[in-house]
N, C-alpha and C positions, 0 to 999 in steps of 0.2 A: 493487408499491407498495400494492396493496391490500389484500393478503395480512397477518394480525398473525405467522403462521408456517409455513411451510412444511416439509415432512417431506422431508429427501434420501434417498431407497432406495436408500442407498452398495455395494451389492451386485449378484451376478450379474453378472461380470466373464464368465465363461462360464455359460450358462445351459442350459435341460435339452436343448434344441436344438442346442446348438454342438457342439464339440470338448469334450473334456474337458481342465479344466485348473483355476486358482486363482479360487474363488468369489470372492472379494476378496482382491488381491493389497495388501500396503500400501501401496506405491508409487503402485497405480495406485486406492486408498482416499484417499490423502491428496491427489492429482493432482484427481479429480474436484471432491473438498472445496475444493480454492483457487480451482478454474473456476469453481465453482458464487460463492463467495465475492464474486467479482469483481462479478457482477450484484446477490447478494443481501446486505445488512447481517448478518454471524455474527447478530444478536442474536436474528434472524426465524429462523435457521436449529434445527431439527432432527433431528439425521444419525440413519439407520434401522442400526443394527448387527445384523448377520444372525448367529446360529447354529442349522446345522444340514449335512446333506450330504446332496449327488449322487453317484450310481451309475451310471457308466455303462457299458453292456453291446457288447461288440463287436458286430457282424453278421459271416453267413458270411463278407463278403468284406473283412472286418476294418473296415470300420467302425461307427462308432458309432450307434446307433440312441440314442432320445430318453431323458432318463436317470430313474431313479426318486430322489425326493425321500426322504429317510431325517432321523429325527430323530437326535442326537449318538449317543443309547443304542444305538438301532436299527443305526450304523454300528460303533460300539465291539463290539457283540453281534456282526456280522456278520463284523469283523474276528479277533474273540477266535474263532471259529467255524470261519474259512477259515486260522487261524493263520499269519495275515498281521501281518507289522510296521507300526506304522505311523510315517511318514515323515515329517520336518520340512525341507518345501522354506526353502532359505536365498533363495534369489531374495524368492520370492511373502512366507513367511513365512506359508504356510497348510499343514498338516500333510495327509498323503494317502498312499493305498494301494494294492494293487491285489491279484486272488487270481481263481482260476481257478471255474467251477462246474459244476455235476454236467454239465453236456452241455461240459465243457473252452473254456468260451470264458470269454475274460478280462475282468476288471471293472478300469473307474477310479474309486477316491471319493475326493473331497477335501469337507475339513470345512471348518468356522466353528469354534471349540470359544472353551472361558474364553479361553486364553492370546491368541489372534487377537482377542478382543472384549477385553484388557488392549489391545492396541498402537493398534488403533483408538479405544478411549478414551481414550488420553492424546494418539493426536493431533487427536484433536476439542479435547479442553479446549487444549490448545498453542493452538489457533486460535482459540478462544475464544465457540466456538456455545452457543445460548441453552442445547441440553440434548440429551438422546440419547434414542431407541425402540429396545426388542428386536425382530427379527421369526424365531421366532415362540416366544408362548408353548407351552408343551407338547414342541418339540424343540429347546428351550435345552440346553445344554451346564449338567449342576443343579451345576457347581463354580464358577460363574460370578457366583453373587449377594455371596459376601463381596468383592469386588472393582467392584462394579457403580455402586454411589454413594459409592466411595471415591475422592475428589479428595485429588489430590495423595496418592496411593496411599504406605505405605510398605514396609518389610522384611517386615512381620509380615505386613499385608493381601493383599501377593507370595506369601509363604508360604504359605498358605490355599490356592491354587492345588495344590497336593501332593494334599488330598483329593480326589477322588472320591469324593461320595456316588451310591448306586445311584439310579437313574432309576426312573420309573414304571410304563415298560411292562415287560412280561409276558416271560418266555422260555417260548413256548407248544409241545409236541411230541404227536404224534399226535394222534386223531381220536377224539371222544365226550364224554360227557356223566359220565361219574365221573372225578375229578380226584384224582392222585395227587403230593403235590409234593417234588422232589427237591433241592431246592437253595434255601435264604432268600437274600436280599441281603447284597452282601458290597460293602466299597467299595472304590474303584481308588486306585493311585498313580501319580503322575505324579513325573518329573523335569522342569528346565528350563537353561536359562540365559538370564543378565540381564545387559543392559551398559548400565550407570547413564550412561552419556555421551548414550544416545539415548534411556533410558526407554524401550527394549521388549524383548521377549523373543528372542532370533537361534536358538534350538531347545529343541524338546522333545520326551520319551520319552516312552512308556506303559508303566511299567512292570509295573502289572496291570489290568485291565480291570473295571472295576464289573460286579456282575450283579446282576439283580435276582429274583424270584423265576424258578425253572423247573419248570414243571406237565408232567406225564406226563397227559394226556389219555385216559381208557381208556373202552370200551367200546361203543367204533364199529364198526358191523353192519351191511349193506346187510340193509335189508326186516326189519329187527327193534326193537319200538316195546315200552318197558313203560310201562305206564300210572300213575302215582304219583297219591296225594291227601295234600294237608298239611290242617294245622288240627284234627285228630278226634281222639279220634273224638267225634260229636254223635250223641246219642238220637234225633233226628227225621230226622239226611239219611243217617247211617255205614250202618244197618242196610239202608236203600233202596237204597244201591249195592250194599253188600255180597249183597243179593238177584239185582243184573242180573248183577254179578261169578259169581255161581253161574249162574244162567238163563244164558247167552254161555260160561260156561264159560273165563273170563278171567283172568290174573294177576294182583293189582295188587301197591303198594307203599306201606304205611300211614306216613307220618312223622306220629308220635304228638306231642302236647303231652301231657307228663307232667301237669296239672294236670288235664286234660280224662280221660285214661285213668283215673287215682286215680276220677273221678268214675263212672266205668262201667267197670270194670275186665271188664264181663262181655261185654262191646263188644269190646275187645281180647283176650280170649279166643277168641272166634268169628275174628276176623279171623285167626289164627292158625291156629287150627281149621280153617281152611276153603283152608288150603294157600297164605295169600297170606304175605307181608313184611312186617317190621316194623321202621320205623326211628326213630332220634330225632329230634325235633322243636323238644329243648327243654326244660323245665317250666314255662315260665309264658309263650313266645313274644316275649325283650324283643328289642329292636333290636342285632342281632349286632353292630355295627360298632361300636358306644357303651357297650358295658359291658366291667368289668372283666377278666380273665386269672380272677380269684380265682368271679366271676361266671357265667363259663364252664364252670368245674368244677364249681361248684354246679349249674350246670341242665342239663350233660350227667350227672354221676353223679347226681344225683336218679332223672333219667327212665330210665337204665338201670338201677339200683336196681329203679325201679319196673315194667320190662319183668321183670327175672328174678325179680322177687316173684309175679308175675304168671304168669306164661305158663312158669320154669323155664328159659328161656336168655335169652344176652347177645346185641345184635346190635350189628353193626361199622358199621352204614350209620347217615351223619347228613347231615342237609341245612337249614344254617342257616336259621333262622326270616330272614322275608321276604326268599327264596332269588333268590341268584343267577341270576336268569332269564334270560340272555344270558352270551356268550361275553365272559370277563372280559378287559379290557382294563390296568387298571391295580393297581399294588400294591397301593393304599388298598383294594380291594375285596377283598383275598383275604388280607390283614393278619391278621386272626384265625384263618385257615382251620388253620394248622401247628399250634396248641395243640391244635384237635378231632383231627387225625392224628396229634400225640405220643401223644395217651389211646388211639390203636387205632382211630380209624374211619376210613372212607373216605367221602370226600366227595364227596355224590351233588347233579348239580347239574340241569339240564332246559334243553335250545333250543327246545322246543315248548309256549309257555306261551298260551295263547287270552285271559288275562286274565279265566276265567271269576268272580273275584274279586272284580272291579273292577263301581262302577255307571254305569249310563249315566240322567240323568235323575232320578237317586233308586232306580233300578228295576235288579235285576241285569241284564247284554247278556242279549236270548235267546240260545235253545237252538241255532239255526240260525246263529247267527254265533258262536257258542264251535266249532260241530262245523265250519262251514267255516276258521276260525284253524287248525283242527288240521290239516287236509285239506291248507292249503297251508302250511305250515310241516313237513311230514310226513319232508320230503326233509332236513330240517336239522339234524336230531337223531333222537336214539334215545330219548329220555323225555317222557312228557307230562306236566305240570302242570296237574295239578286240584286241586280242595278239596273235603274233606267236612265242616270242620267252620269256624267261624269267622263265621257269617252267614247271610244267605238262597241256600241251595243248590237252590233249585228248580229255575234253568232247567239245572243242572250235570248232576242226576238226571236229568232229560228227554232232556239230549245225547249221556251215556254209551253207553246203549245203539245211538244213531245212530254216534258213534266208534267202535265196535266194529267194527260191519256194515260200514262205510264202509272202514275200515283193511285189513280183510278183503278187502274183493271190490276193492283193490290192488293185491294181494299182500303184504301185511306179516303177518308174522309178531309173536302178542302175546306177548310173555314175560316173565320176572323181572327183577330186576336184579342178581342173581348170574349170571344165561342169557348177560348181555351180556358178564360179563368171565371167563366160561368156569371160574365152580363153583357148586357146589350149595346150595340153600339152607340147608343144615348145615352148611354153612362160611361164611355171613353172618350166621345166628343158632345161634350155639354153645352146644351142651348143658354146664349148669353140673356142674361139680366134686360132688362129695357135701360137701366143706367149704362149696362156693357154695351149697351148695342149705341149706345148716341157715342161712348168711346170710340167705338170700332169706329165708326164712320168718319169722326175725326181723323182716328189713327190711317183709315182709309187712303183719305184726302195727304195726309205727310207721307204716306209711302208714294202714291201719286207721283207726289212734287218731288221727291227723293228721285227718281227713275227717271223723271225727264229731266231734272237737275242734274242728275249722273249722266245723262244722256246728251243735255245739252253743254256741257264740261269735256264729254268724251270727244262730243262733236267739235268742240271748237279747239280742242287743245290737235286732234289729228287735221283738222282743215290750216291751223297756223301750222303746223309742220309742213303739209299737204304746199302750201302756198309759198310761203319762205322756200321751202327746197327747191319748189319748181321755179321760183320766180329766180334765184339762186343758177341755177338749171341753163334757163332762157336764157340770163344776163349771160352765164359763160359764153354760151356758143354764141350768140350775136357779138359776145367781143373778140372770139375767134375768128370770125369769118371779119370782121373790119377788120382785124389785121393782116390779115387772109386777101381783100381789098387791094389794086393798084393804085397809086395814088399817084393823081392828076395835076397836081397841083405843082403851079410853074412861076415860079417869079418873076415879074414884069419887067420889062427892059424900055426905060429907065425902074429902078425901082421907085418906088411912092413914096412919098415927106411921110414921116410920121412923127405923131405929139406921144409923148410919154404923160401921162397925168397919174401925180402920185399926190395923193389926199394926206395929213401926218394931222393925229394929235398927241403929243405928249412921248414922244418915241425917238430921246434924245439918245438910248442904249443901240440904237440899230439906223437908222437914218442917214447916216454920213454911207456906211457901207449899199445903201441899197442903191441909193444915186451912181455910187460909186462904179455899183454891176451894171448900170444901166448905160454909165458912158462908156466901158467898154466894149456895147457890142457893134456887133458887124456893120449894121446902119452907117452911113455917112449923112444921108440928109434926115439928121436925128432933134428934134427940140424936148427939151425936158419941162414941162410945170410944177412944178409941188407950192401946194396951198396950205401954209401952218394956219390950220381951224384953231387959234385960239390957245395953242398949248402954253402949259404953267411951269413949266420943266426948261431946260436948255436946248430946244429944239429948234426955235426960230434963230437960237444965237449962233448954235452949229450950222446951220445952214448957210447964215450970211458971212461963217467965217470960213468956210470950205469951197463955198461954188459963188459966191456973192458975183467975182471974177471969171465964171465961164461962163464964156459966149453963150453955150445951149442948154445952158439950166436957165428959169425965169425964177425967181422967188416970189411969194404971194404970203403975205400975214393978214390977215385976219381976226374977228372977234369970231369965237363960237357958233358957229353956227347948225354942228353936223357934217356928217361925210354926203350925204347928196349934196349939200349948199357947196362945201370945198370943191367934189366934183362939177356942179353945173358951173363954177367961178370958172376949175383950168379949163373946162369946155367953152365959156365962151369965148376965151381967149383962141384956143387952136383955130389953127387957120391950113389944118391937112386934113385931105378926106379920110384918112384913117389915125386912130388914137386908141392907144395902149393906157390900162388903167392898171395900175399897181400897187400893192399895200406899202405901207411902208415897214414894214418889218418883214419883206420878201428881197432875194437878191436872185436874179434870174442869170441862166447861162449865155455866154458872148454872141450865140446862134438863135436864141430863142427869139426877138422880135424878128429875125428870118423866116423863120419858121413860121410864126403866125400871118405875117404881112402877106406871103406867096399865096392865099388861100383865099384872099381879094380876089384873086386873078378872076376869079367865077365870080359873075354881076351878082349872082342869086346869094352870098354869100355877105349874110349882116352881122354875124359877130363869128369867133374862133375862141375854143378855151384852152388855155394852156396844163401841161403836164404839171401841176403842183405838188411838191415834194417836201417831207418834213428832213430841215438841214442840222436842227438841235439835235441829236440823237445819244446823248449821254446818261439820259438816264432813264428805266424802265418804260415810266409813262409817255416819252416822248417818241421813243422805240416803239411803243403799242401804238402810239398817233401815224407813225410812219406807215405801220402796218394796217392801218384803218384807211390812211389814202389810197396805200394799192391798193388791196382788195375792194375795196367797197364805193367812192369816189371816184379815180380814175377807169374802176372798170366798170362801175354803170355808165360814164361820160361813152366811152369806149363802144357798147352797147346800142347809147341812143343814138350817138351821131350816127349811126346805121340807118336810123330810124328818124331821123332828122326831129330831135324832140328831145332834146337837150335842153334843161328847167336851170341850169344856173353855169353861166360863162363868170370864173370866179374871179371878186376883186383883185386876190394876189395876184392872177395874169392872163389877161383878157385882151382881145384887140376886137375893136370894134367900126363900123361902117357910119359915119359921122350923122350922116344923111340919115341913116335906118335909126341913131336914137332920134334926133330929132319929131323922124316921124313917128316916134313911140310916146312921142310928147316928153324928151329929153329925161334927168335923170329925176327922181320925185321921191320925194321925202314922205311917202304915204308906207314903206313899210321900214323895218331896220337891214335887210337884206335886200337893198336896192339893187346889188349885184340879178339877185333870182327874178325880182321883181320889172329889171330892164330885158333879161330874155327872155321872157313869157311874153311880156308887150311885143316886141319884136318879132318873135316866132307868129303869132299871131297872126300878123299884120302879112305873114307870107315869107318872110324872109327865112334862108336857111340857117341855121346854128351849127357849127361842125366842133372837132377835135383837133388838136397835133398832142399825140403821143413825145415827140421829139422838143417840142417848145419847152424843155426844163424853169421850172423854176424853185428857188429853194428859200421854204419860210419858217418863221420860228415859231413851232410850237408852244402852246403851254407848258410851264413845266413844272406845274402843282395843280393838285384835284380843283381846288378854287378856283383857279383862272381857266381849269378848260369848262368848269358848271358854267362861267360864267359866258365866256366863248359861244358857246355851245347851244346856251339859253337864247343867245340873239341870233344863233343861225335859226333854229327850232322855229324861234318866236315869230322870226322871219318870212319863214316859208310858211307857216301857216296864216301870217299875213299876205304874202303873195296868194295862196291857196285861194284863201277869199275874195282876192280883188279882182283873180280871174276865172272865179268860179265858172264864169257864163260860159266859159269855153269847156265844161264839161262836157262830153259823151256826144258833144256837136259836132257832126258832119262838116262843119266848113272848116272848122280848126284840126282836123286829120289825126296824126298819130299824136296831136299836143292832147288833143281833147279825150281821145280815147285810150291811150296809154298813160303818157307823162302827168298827167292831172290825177288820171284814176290811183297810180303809183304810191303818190303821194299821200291820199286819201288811205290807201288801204295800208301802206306797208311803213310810213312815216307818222299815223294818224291812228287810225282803229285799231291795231294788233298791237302795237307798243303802249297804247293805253290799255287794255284787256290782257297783254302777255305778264305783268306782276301778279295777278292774279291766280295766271295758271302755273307761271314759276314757282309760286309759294303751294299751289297746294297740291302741285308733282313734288317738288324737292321736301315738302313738309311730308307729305304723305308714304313719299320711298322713306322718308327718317325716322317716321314713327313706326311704319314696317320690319324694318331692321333693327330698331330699337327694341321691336317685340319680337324679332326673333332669338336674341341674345338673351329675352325677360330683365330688358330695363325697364319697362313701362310696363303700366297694369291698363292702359291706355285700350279699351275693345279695339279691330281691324274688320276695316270694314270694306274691305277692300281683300281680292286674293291673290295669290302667288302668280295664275293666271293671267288679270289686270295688270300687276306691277311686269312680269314680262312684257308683256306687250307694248305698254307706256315707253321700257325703257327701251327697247326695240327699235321703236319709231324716234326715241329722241337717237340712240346711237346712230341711226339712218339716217337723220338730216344732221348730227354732228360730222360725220362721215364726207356729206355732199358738201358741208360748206368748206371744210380742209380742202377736199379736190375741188371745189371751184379759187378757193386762196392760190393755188400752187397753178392752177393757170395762170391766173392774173399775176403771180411773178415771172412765170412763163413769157408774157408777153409785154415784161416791161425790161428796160436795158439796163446789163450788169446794175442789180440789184441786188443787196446782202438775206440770204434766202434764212441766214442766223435769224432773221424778223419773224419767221415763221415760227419757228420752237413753243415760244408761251402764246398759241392761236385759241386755244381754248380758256386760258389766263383771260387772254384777252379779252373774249368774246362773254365770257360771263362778266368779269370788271365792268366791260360795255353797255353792257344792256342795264344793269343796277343804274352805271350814270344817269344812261340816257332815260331812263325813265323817271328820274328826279327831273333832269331837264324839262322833257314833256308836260309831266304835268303841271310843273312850276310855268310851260309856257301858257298850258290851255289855262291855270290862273290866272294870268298876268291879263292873258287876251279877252276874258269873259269880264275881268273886272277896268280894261281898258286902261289900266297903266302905260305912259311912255316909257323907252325904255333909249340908254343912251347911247353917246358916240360909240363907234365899235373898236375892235383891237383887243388885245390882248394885255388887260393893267398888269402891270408889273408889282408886283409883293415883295420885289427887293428894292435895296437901293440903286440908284443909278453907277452903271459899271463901266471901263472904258471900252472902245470901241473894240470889237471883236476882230476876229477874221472875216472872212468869207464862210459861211454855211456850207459843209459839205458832207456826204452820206458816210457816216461813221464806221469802220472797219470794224469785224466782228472781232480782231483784236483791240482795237481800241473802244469798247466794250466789256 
C-alpha cells in the first residue's frame, strides 16, 4: 500500500542451486503473476523478464553441482561448439540442451531467449501490469528488442524474431598477447511456430547460431616478456632508452607514430640499427575506434610508407593507437581490428600495461610504482607497455632499466615479438622488392618535401603572426609616446596667406558642401582654387552657380586631364608659400587649416597630414571604414611622425611648403597616388613630414563593396607605384628612417604578407574546418594534422587577435570623443578586411606587371545624383 511500484522477479523457477530444469516455465510465469495480482493492483506492478542461461554440470555421482550463469551468446557459442541441438520444451515452453565435456560429464542449459520474453510479454499485458524490466542487460537474447515495446505485437514485428544478430562477446581461443582473427560476425536464424488463439509461440529451431568475432590469441610463453614502447620516437626520452636497451643488452619493440618518425627519421634508423622492432603506430595517433575505414588506410599506409622509405623494409606488426590494454571483451572493441589484418599486419596488443602514461597529481606515477605494476602483472602477459614518446617520460627512463634487472633475476626471459610466435625478425620486417625499394625512395623524397613544407608553412604562418603583432606592438607605443610629446608648434604673427586647392571630377553630390567647410574656417587671408578636370555631371554648373561671386574661391574648367594636371594647374596659379590640398568629397572642421599652417612655424617642416575621418557613418561598411582609419591609418601617421617618415600626407587634407614641392619637381603624374608619391619625393630631399591629430577632417566613404575595391585598388596600385619610383631610397643611409623603416614597411607588411597571408588563411581556416569536421565524423576526409598542432595554431592566432584589439582600443584611446560603438564588430571587421584587400592586391600587382593605366581618382558614385547633403559628421551610436 505504500509502495508506488513494485518489481516482480517472475523468474528462477529452478535456480543455480536446484535441479536443473525450466528458468521460467510459462505456466508457472503466469501462475505467480495472478498470485502476486491478488494482493497487489496490476497498475503498481512491474514484472522482471529474465533472458539469459544456466549450465548445469553433473558431479561424479551424477548429480548436479551449483550451475554457471551464461549470457544467450555465451550459451548459443557453447551449444554451436558441443554441436548440440537445441531443444524447445512444449511443457515449460523454455528452449534447452544438453552436451557432454572434455572430462565426459554431461551439461544441462536451459535459456530465457526473445521467443520466451514474446509469451511472457503478452501475458503481462493480457493482465494488464503497469510495465515490464529486462534482467539482465549485457546477456539479453540481442533479437529480442524489435519485439520488446511492441504492444499488441503483430505478423511483421513476430517476423523480426528470424534474425539473429551477433552478440557482443568475443569467441576467444588460445593464450597471448598478438591477436589473429579468424572469423567476423555472422547472424543466426531462427524458425518458430505461432498460434494466434493463445498469442505465443509452442516451438522453436535454431537453425544457425549467431557468431561473433573469433580471435586466435598467439604468442603465449612461459617466462617470456618483450618489452614494447608506443608514442616515439621523441628527441629527448627515444635516445635515453634506446641507450639502457644497448647497456642491459635488451630487445625492444618500437610502435612508431608516422608524424613523429618523418620528424626524426634518424631516430628510427638507429632503433633499427641496433637490432630492435619496429611497428605501426599510426601517422598522426587519432582515436582508433572513431575514425573512418577510408582513415585507417591513410594512416596505416602512410606510416609504412614512411618505415620503408626509411629504414628499406615493411613491417607486419601494428598496434592501435590508444591500445587495447586488456584482454578484449567485446565486439565494439576490436570492430576495426579486421581492416589493419586485411592490409597484412598482425595485431599486437599488451596484458602488462603499468599505466606509465597516465598522471597522478599533474606529475607522471613514479619509477617505483610503474616497475612494481610490472613485477605483478608479470604472470599475465607476454608484453609490456611502455612509452617513449607522447609526454614527460622521466619516471619511464628511470624504471626501464629497474624492469630489466627485476624480470631477470625471475627468470623471464627478454625477447622480440616475432621470438613469441616463433620467427625471425625478417619475417616481421620484410626486405623490400627492388621495384619497392625505387618506391621508397620516391616516397622518401615526398616525405622530405612533406616536413619542410610543414615546416616552411609552420614557419611562415608563426613569423606573420610574429611580425604583424609586433609591428602592431611598435606602432602602439610610438603613437603613445607622440602623444605623450609637447607640442611646439606656434602660429606665426602675422599668420601666412594660404591657397586651398581642391582638384573635382564629377562630384556634383558633395562639392558645393566642401567649399562650403572650407570658407568657414578660421583663416582670414584664405584663397580657394578648384580646378573641374573635365567633369560630365553638374559640377562645373554648381560651381559657377554657388561661388562664381566669391571673392576667395577662383573657378578653373578644364578638359580632362587627371588629378595631378588639376593639381599642378591650382599650383601654378597660387601665389602663397603655403597651400592646402583637398578632396573634393571631404569637408574639414572650421580650426583645421589652423592647425596645420602653425606647424610651418619650423623651417624644417615641408608638408603636415591632417586627422581624416570617415563622416558617412550610416551604414555597416562605412562604420568599418571609420574604424579602419583610426586604428590602422591615423595611428601608423601618429607612429611615424615620431619617426619623421611619414609615406603619404593625404589628398583629403594635406598642407604643404610650396617651395618643398617644387623642389620635389612639383606634382607628377607618374603614379595614381600622387598624394604618397609627393611625400616620399619630399621626405627625401631632407624635408620633415609631420602630423596634427587635431586638423579634423571629414570625408565620404564608400558605401558599397564596389566602390571601396575600387577606391582601394588605386591607393594599393599607388603605393606600389610609389614603392618602385623610390625604391633607391631602400635600406640607404642617407635617406634615414624613410629608407630603413618607411620603405621596408611597405615592402613587408603592404607587399609580401598580404600576398602569401590567402594562402595561410585558407589552409589554417580550411584545416581547423576539416579537423572539426572529423571530430563530429562529417568527413571520411584522413587528418593529418594533431590535436596538438591545431592548439597551438589556434593559440598563436588568439594571441595576435588579442594584440590587435589592445592595440584598437589605444588608438581610440588617443583619438578625441570618438564613438568606441566602432569597436564592437573589430573582428567582423578585420577578417571582411583582409578578404578585400587581398582581392585589391592582387588585382593591383596585375594591373602593374601588366602595365595598365588606371583612372582619375575618387570615389564613382553607383547611384544617382542626390541633393546636397549636410555637413558630414561622426554618427551617434544611437543614430546607428
Amino acid at each position: 500500500k505504500k509502495c508506488d511500484t513494485i518489481v516482480l522477479m517472475n523468474y528462477d523457477q529452478h535456480w543455480p542451486y536446484s535441479q536443473p530444469g525450466p528458468i521460467a516455465a510459462q505456466d508457472w510465469f503466469v501462475e505467480n503473476l495472478r498470485q502476486v495480482r491478488e494482493v497487489v493492483p496490476a497498475q503498481k506492478i512491474v514484472v522482471g523478464i529474465a533472458s539469459y542461461a544456466y549450465d548445469w554440470a553433473a558431479a561424479p555421482k551424477k548429480e548436479y553441482g551449483a550451475a554457471e550463469e551464461w549470457s544467450i551468446q555465451e550459451a548459443l557459442l557453447h551449444a554451436e561448439e558441443s554441436d548440440a541441438d537445441v531443444e524447445f520444451d512444449g511443457d515449460s515452453l523454455n528452449p534447452h540442451y544438453s552436451y557432454f565435456d572434455e572430462h565426459n560429464r554431461v551439461h544441462q542449459v536451459w535459456l530465457l531467449d526473445a521467443v520466451t520474453a514474446y509469451n511472457e510479454l503478452r501475458a503481462s499485458e493480457r493482465l494488464g501490469v503497469q510495465g515490464t524490466a529486462l534482467w539482465r542487460l549485457g546477456s539479453a537474447d540481442t533479437s529480442l528488442w524489435p519485439i520488446w515495446d511492441a504492444l499488441r505485437a503483430d505478423d511483421g514485428a513476430r517476423q523480426k524474431l528470424a534474425d539473429l544478430p551477433p552478440g557482443p562477446d568475443l569467441i576467444l581461443e588460445g593464450d597471448g598477447d598478438i591477436w589473429h582473427i579468424t572469423d567476423t560476425p555472422k547472424h543466426g536464424k531462427r524458425s518458430f511456430q505461432y498460434d494466434p488463439a493463445s498469442d505465443l509461440f509452442t516451438d522453436e529451431s535454431y537453425d544457425a547460431i549467431p557468431l561473433s568475432y573469433n580471435i586466435d590469441r598467439l604468442g603465449g610463453a612461459t617466462k617470456k616478456i618483450a618489452i614494447s614502447f608506443d608514442d616515439g620516437p621523441d628527441s629527448r626520452w627515444t635516445p635515453k632508452i634506446l641507450d639502457i636497451l644497448e647497456e642491459k643488452k635488451a630487445p625492444g619493440v618500437f610502435f612508431v607514430i608516422g608524424d613523429e618518425a618523418n620528424k626524426r627519421p634518424d631516430i628510427l634508423r638507429r632503433e633499427f640499427a641496433e637490432g630492435h622492432e619496429i611497428g605501426n603506430h599510426t601517422f598522426t595517433h587519432p582515436k582508433f575506434d572513431e575514425i573512418s575505414h577510408t582513415q585507417i588506410r591513410w594512416e596505416l599506409n602512410l606510416t609504412q610508407r614512411l618505415i620503408e622509405s626509411t629504414l628499406g623494409v615493411k613491417t607486419i606488426l601494428f598496434r592501435p593507437p590508444y591500445g587495447i590494454d586488456h584482454q578484449p571483451e567485446y565486439a565494439e572493441e576490436v570492430a576495426q581490428l579486421p581492416l589493419a589484418q586485411e592490409m597484412g599486419y598482425l595485431i599486437v596488443g599488451q596484458r602488462i600495461d603499468p599505466d606509465d602514461w597516465s598522471l597522478r597529481g599533474g606529475k607522471p606515477i613514479p619509477a617505483k610504482d610503474i616497475v612494481d605494476s610490472v613485477l605483478k602483472q608479470a604472470d599475465k602477459g607476454n608484453i609490456i607497455l611502455l612509452h617513449d614518446g607522447g609526454g614527460d617520460r622521466t619516471q619511464t627512463v628511470i624504471a626501464l632499466p629497474q624492469i630489466i634487472d627485476a624480470l631477470r633475476a625471475r627468470g623471464y626471459q627478454l625477447v622480440s615479438v616475432s621470438d613469441l610466435i616463433g620467427k625471425t625478425r625478417a619475417e616481421v620486417m620484410l626486405t623490400l622488392s627492388p621495384e619497392e625499394r625505387f618506391e621508397a625512395r620516391a616516397d622518401g623524397f615526398i616525405f622530405t618535401l612533406y616536413q619542410w613544407l610543414r615546416f616552411l608553412i609552420g614557419t611562415i604562418f608563426i613569423l606573420g603572426i610574429v611580425l604583424v603583432s609586433g609591428r602592431a606592438v611598435i606602432i602602439g607605443l610610438l603613437a603613445l609616446i607622440e602623444k605623450l610629446r609637447p607640442d611646439h608648434s606656434v602660429m606665426p604673427d602675422p599668420p601666412p596667406s594660404v591657397t586651398v586647392l581642391i582638384p573635382a571630377h564629377n562630384e556634383e553630390r558633395v562639392i558645393v558642401q566642401t567649399i562650403t567647410s572650407v570658407l568657414l574656417a578660421d583663416l582670414q587671408d584664405l584663397q580657394i582654387i578648384v580646378v573641374d578636370d573635365g567633369s560630365t555631371d553638374k559640377t562645373g554648373e554648381l560651381l559657377d552657380t554657388n561661388f562664381s561671386l566669391e571673392p576667395r574661391v577662383r573657378i578653373i574648367h578644364q578638359v580632362n586631364r587627371g588629378k595631378a594636371a588639376a593639381l599642378n594647374q591650382a599650383m601654378s596659379l597660387a601665389d602663397t608659400e603655403i597651400v592646402v590640398t583637398i578632396d573634393a568629397d571631404t569637408e574639414i572642421e572650421s580650426d583645421a587649416l589652423d592647425k596645420l599652417i602653425r606647424h610651418f612655424s619650423d623651417p624644417q617642416v615641408g608638408a603636415v597630414a591632417g586627422n581624416v575621418k570617415v563622416g558617412n557613418r550610416s551604414r555597416w561598411l562605412t562604420r568599418w571604414q571609420a574604424l579602419e582609419y583610426i586604428t590602422s591609418q591615423n595611428m601608423e601617421k601618429r607612429a611615424f611622425d615620431l619617426l619623421n617618415c611619414i609615406t603619404v600626407v593625404p589628398g583629403a587634407l594635406g598642407a604643404w611648403r610650396k617651395k618643398a614641392i617644387e623642389a620635389a619637381g612639383g606634382i607628377t603624374a607618374d603614379t595614381v597616388a600622387e598624394d604618397a608619391d609627393l611625400t616620399i619625393a619630399i621626405r627625401r630631399l631632407g624635408w620633415r613630414v609631420t602630423y596634427d591629430e587635431e586638423a579634423i577632417a571629414w570625408t565620404e566613404a564608400p558605401e558599397t563593396a564596389g566602390q571601396l575595391i575600387r577606391q582601394r585598388f588605386r591607393w594599393t596600385f599607388g603605393t606600389l607605384q610609389s614603392f618602385w619610383k623610390h625604391g633607391d631610397t631602400l635600406l640607404r643611409p642617407k635617406y634615414g628612417t624613410l629608407g630603413w623603416i618607411a620603405l621596408p614597411n611597405i615592402f613587408v607588411f603592404q607587399l609580401v604578407l598580404p600576398l602569401i597571408s590567402p594562402i595561410i588563411d585558407l589552409m589554417f581556416f580550411g584545416s581547423r574546418l576539416l579537423w572539426v569536421l572529423a571530430q563530429f565524423r562529417v568527413t571520411r576526409l584522413p587528418q593529418l594534422w594533431t590535436t596538438s598542432d591545431v592548439e597551438k595554431s589556434v593559440l598563436f592566432f588568439l594571441g595576435f587577435l588579442l594584440i590587435d584589439i589592445l592595440t584598437c582600443m589605444v588608438a581610440f584611446a588617443l583619438e578625441h570623443k570618438e564613438d568606441w560603438t566602432l569597436l564592437i564588430p573589430v573582428l567582423l571587421q578585420r577578417f571582411y578586411y583582409r578578404q578585400l584587400m587581398y582581392v585589391v592586391l592582387f588585382r593591383s600587382v596585375k594591373e602593374a606587371v601588366s602595365g595598365r593605366p588606371v583612372g582619375w581618382r575618387g570615389v564613382e558614385s553607383e547611384a544617382p545624383p542626390q541633393a546636397p547633403k549636410t555637413r558630414p559628421k561622426p554618427a551617434t551610436a544611437e543614430g546607428n
